[in-house]
SELUM-603222 format. One record per residue: residue in one letter; residue number from 1; x, y, z of N, C-alpha, C in turn. Coordinates in Angstrom, 1 decimal. Layout:
<pts>
PT residu num   n_xx   n_yy   n_zz  ca_xx  ca_yy  ca_zz   c_xx   c_yy   c_zz
PT      a NUM      X      Y      Z      X      Y      Z      X      Y      Z
...
</pts>
This chain:
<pts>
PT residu num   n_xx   n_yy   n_zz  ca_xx  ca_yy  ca_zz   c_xx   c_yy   c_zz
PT      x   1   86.8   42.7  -40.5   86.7   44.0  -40.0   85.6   43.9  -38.9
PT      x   2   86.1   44.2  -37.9   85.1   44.6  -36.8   84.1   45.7  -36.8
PT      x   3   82.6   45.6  -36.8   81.6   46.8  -36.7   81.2   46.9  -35.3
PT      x   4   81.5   48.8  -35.2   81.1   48.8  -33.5   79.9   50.1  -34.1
PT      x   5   78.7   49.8  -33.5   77.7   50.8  -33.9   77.7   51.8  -32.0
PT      x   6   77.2   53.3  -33.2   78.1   54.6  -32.5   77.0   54.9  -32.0
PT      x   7   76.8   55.2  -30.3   75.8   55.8  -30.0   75.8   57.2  -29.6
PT      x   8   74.5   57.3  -29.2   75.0   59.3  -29.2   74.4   59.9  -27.6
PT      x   9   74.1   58.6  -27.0   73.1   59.1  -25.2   72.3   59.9  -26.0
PT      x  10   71.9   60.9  -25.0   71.4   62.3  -25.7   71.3   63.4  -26.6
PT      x  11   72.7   63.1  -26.9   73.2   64.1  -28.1   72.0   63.9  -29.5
PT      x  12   72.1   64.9  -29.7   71.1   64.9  -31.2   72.5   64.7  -32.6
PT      x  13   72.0   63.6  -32.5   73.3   63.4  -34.6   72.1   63.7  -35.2
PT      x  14   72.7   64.0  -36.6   72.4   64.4  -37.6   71.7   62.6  -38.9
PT      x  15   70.7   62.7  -38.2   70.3   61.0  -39.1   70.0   60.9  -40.5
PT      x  16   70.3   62.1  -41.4   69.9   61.9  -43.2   69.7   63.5  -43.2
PT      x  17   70.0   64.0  -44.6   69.6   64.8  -45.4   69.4   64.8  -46.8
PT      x  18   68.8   65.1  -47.5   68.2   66.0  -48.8   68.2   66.5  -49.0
PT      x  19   67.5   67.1  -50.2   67.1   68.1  -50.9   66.2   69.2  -50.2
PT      x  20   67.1   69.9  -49.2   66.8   70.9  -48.7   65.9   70.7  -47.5
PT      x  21   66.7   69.8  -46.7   66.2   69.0  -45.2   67.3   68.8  -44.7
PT      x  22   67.2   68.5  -43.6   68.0   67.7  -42.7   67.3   67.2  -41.6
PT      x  23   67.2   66.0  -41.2   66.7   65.6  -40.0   67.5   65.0  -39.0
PT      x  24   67.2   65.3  -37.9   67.8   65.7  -37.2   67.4   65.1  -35.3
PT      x  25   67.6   64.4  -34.8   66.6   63.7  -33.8   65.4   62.8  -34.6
PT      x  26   64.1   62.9  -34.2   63.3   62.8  -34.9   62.1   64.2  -35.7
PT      x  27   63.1   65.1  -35.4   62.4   66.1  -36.4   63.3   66.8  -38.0
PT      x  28   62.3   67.0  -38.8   62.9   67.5  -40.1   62.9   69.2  -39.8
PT      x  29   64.3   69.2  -40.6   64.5   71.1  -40.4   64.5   71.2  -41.6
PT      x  30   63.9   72.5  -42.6   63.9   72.9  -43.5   64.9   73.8  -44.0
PT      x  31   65.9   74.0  -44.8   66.7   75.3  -45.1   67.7   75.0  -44.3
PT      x  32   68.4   76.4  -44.0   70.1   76.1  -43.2   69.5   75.9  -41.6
PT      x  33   70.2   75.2  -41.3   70.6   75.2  -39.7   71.4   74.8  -39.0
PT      x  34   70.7   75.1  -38.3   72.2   75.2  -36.8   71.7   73.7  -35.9
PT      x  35   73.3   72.9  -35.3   72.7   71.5  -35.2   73.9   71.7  -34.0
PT      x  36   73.2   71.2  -32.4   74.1   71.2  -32.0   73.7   70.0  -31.3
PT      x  37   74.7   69.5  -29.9   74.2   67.9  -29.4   73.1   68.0  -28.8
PT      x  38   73.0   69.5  -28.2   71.3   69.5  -27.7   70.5   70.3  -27.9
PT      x  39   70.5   71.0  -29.3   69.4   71.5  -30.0   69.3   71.6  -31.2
PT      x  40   68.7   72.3  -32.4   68.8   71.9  -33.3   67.8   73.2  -33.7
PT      x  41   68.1   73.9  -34.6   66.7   75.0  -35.7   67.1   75.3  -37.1
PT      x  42   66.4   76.5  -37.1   66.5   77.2  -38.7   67.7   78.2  -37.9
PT      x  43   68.8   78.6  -39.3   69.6   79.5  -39.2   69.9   80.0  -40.2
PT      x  44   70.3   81.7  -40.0   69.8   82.5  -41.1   71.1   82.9  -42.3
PT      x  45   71.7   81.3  -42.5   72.9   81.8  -43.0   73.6   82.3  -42.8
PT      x  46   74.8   82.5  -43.7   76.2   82.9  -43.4   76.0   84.1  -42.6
PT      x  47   75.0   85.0  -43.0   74.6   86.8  -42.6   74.2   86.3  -41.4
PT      x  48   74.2   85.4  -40.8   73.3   85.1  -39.5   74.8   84.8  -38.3
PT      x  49   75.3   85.7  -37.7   76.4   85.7  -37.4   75.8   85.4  -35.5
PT      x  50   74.7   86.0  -35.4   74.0   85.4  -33.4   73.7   84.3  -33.0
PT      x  51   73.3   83.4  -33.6   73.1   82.2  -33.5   74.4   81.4  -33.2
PT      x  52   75.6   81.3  -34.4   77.0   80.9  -34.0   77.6   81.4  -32.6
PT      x  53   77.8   83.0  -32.8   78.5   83.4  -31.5   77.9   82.9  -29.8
PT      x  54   76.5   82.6  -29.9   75.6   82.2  -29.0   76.5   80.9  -28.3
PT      x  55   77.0   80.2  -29.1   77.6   78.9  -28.4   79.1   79.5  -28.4
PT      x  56   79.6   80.7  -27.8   80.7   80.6  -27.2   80.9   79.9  -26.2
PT      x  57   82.0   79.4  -25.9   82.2   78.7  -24.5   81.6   77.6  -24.6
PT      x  58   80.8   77.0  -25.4   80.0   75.7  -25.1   80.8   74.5  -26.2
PT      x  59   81.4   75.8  -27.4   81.6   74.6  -28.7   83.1   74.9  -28.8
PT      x  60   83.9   74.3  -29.3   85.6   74.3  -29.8   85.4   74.4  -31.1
PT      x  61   84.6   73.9  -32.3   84.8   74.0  -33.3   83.3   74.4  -34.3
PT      x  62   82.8   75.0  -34.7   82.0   74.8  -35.4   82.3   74.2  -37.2
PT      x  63   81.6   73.2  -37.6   81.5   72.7  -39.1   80.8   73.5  -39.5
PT      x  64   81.4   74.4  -40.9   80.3   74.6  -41.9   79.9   74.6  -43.1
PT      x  65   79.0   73.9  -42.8   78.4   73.0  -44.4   77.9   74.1  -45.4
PT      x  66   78.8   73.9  -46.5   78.3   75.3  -47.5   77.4   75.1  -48.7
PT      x  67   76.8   73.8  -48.5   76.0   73.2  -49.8   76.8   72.5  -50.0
PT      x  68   76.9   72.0  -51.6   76.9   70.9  -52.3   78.4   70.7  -52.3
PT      x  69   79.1   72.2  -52.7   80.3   71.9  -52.9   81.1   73.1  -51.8
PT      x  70   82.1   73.6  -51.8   83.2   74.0  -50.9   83.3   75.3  -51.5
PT      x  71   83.3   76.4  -50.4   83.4   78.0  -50.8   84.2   78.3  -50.1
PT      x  72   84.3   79.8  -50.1   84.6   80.6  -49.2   83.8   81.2  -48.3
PT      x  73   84.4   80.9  -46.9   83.1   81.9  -46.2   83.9   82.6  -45.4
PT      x  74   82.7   84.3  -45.7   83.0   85.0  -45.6   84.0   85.8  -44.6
PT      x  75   85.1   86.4  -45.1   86.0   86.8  -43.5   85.4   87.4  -42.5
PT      x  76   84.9   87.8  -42.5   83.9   88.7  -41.3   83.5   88.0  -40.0
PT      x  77   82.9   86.5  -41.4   82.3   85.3  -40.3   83.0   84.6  -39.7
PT      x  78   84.3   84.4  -40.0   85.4   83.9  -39.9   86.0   84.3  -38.8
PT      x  79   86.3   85.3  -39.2   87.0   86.5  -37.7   86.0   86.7  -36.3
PT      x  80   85.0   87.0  -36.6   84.0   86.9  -35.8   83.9   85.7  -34.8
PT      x  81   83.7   84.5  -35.2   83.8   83.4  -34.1   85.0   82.9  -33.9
PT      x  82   86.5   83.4  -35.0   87.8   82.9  -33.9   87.6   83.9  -32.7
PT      x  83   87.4   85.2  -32.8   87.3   86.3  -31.8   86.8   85.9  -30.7
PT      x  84   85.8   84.9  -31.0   84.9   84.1  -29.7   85.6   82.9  -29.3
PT      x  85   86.9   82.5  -29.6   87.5   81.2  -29.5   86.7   80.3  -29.7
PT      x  86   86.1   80.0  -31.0   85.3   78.9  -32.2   86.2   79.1  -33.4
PT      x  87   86.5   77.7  -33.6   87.2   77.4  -34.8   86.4   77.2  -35.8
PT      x  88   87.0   77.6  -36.7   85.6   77.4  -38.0   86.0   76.4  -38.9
PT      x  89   85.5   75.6  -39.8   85.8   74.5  -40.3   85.0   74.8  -41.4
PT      x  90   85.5   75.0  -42.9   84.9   74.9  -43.7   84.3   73.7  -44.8
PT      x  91   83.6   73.2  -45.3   83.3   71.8  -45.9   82.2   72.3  -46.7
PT      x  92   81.9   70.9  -47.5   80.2   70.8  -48.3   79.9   70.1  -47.1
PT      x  93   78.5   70.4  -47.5   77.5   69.9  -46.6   77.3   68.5  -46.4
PT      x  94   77.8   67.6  -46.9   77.5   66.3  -47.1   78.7   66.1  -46.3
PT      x  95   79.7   66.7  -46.4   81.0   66.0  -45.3   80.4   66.9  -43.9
PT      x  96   80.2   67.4  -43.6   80.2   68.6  -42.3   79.0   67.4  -41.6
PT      x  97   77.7   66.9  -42.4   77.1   66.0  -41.6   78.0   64.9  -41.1
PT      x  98   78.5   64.2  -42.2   79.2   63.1  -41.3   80.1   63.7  -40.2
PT      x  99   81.1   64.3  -40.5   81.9   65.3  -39.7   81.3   65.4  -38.1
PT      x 100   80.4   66.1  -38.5   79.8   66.4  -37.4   79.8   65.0  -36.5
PT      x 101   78.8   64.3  -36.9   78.4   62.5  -36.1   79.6   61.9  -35.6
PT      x 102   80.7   61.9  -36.5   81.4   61.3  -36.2   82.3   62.1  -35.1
PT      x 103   82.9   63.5  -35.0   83.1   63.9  -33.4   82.1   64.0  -32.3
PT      x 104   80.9   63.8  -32.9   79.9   63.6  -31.8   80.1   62.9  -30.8
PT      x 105   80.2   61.7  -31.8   80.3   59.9  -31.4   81.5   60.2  -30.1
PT      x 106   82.8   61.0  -30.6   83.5   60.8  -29.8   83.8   62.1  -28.5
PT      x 107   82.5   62.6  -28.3   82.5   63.6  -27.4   82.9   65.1  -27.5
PT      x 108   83.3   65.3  -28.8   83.7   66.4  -28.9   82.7   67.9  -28.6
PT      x 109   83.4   68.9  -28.7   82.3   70.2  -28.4   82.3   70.7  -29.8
PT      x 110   81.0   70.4  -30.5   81.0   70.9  -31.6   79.6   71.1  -32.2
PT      x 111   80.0   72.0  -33.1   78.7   72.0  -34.2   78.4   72.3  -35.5
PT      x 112   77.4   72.1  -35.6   77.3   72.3  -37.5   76.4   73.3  -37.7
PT      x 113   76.6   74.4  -38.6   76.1   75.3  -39.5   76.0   74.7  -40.6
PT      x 114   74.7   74.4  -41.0   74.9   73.8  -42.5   73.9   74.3  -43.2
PT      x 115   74.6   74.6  -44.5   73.5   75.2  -45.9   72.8   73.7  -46.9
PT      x 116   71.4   74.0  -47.1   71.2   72.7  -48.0   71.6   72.8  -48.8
PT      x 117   71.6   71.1  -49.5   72.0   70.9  -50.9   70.8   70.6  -51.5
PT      x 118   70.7   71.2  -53.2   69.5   71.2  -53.5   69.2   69.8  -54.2
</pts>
């Protein structure tokens, strides 16, 4: 099997998380946030509906990492960013990171909302 290591130019991937971390570039974010290829902060959960619609036009899909394991999120937030043409993608948080890197890797417009896992 052939290994091809993925680079990211400029884009910010997502390099490891924890227990209520993610790092991210070379800085650690605390709690949920918002990760995109060229920025990265605190975001105020699901109730935090400005921050997502903010990358209209910039993203095709947003990942969102819902913690440990797979929910429902909520219709409101749902409808709200199809309404912005953002697709929403639901997952645990442990897939939404990879997820994420890996359409990075391949140029995609995307991003991640993710909730820690504790």
């Amino acid at each position: 099997m052939r290994l091809t290591e993925i680079t990211y130019g400029s884009a910010l991937a997502i390099e490891s998380y924890g227990p209520g971390f993610f790092r991210v570039g070379s800085h650690v974010l605390r709690g949920a946030s918002l990760i995109t290829p060229w920025d990265a902060g605190s975001w105020g959960g699901l109730s935090d509906l400005d921050a997502p619609l903010s990358l209209a036009g910039k993203i095709d899909v947003l990942l969102v990492g819902l913690g440990p394991d797979l929910a429902v999120i909520p219709r409101a937030f749902r409808e709200a960013l199809e309404a912005a043409e953002i697709g929403v993608e639901p997952m645990n948080t442990p897939a939404a990171c990879r997820t994420y890197n890996v359409l990075l890797g391949e140029g995609r417009r995307i991003a991640a909302a993710v909730l820690p896992v504790p």
